[in-house]
C-alpha positions as CSV (number, residue, x, y, z in Angstrom):
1,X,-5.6,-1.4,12.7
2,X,-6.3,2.2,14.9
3,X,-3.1,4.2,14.6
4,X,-2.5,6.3,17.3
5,X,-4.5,9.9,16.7
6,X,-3.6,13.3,17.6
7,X,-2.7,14.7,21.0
8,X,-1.6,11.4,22.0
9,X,2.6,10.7,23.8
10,X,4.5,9.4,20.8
11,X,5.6,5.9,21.9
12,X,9.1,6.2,22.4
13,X,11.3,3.3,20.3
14,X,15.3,2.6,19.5
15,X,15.9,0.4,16.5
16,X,18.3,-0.1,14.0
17,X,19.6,2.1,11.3
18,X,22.5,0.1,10.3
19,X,23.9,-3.5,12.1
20,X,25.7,-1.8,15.0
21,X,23.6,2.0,15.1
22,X,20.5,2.4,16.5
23,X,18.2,5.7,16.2
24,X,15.8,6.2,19.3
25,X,12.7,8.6,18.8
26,X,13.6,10.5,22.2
27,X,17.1,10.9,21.0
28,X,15.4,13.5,18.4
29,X,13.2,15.1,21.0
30,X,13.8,18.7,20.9
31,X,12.5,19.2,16.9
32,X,9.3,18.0,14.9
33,X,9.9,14.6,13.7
34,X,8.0,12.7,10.6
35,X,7.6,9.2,10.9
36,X,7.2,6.9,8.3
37,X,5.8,3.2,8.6
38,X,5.5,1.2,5.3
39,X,4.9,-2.5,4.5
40,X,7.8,-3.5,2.2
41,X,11.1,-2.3,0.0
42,X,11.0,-2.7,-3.6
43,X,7.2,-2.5,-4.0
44,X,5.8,0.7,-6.9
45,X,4.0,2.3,-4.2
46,X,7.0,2.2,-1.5
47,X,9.7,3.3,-4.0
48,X,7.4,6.2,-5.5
49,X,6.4,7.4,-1.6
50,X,10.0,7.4,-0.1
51,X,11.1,9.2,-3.9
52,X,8.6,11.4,-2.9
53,X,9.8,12.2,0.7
54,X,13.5,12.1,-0.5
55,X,13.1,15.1,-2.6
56,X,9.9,17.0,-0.8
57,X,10.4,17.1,3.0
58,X,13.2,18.3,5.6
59,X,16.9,16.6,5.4
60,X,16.8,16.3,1.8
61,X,19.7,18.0,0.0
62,X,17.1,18.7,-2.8
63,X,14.6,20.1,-0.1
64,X,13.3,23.7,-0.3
65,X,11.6,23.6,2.8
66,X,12.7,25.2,5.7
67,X,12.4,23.1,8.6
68,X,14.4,21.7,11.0
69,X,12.3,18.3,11.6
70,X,13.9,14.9,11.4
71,X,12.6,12.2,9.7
72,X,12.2,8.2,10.5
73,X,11.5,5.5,8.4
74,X,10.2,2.3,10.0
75,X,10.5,-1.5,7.7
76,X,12.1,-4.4,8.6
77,X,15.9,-4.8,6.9
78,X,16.8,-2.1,3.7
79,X,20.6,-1.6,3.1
80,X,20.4,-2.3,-0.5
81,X,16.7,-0.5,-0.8
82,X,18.2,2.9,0.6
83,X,21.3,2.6,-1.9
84,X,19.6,2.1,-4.6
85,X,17.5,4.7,-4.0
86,X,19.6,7.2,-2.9
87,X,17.4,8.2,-0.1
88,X,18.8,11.1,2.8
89,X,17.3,9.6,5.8
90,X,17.6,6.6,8.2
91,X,15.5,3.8,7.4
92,X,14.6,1.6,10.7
93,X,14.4,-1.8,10.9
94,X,11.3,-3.0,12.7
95,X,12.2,-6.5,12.7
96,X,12.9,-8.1,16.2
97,X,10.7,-8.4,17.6
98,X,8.7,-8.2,14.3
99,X,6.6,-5.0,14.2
100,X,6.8,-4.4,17.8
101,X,6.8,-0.4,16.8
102,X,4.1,-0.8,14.9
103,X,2.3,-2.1,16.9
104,X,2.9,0.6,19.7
105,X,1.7,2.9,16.8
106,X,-1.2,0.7,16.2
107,X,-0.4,0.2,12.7
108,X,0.6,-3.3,12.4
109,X,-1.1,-6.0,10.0
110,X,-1.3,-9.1,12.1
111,X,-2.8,-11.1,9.0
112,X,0.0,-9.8,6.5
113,X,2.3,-9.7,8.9
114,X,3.7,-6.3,8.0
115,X,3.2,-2.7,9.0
116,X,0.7,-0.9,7.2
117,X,1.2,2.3,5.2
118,X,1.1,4.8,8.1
119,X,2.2,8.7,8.6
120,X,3.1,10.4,11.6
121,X,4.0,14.1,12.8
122,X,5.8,14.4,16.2
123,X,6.2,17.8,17.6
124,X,9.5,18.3,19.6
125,X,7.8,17.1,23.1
126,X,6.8,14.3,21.7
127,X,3.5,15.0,20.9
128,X,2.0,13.0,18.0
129,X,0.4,15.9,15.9
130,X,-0.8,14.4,13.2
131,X,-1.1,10.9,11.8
132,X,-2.4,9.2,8.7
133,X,-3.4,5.1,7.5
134,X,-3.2,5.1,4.0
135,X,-4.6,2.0,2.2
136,X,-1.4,0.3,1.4
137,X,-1.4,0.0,-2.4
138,X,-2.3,3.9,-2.2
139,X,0.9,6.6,-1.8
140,X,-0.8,9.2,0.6
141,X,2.1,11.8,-0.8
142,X,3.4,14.4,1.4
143,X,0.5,16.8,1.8
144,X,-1.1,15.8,5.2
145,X,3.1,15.8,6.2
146,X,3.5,19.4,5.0
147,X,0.4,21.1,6.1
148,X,0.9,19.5,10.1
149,X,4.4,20.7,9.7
150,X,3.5,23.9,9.1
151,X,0.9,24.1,12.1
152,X,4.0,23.0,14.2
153,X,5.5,26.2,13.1
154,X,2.8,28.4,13.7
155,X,2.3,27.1,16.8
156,X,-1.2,25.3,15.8
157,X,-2.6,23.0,18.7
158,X,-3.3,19.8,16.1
159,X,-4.5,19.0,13.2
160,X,-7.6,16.5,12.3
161,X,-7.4,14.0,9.7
């Protein structure tokens, strides 16, 4: 897998957010936006990451950071996932075609047949600002997410991994 880097046109997508609702990247164009790939619900590492995110980063109610960036989460079919866990932001479905987002973001396992554990920061043209391939039993955490953020907002060029 070769995720898309830095200064590259974030691919633009609509997919699901619930059965009849779909969320398209260009829709949020406009603001910074944090995308989030991961390979499956219910897993340690998944729950504990989007936990993470939940209470960490922009559009949670439990957020202290200022910032007016969305963020996406991209997995293939979670209703019951994002109830459970309470989360405060749309999680995608990525499902049909199977991982044909992920694989516009270069991210997509063709042997496990899931997405891998990816990160990345859109700025409001569009611009992919930052991005991140975690091993996927391994949380990256919301560091890399917070520190490209904030290079948004200071009007930063990009950020290197």
């Amino acid at each position: 897998m070769t995720p898309l880097k830095a200064g590259q046109l974030a691919p633009d997508f609509a997919l699901p957010s619930t059965p009849d609702q779909k969320v398209s990247l260009s829709e949020l164009r406009g603001k910074p936006v944090v995308l989030v790939f991961y390979p499956a619900d219910w897993s340690p590492v998944c729950s504990d990451q989007l936990s993470l995110y939940n209470e960490l980063l922009p559009n949670s109610p439990n957020s202290t950071r200022k910032s007016s960036a969305s963020r996406l989460t991209v997995i293939w079919c979670h209703l019951a996932f994002c109830k459970d866990r309470k989360l405060h932001t749309p999680l995608l479905a990525d499902f049909e075609p199977k991982g044909a987002v992920a694989r516009l973001y270069g991210i997509y396992d063709e042997k496990a047949g899931e997405a891998g554990r990816a990160l990345f920061v859109i700025d409001a043209a569009g611009m992919i600002r930052w991005s991140y391939l975690s091993p996927v039993g391994i949380n990256p955490g919301a560091d890399g997410i917070l520190k490209a953020l904030k290079s948004i907002t200071e009007n930063k060029t990009s950020i290197r991994n």
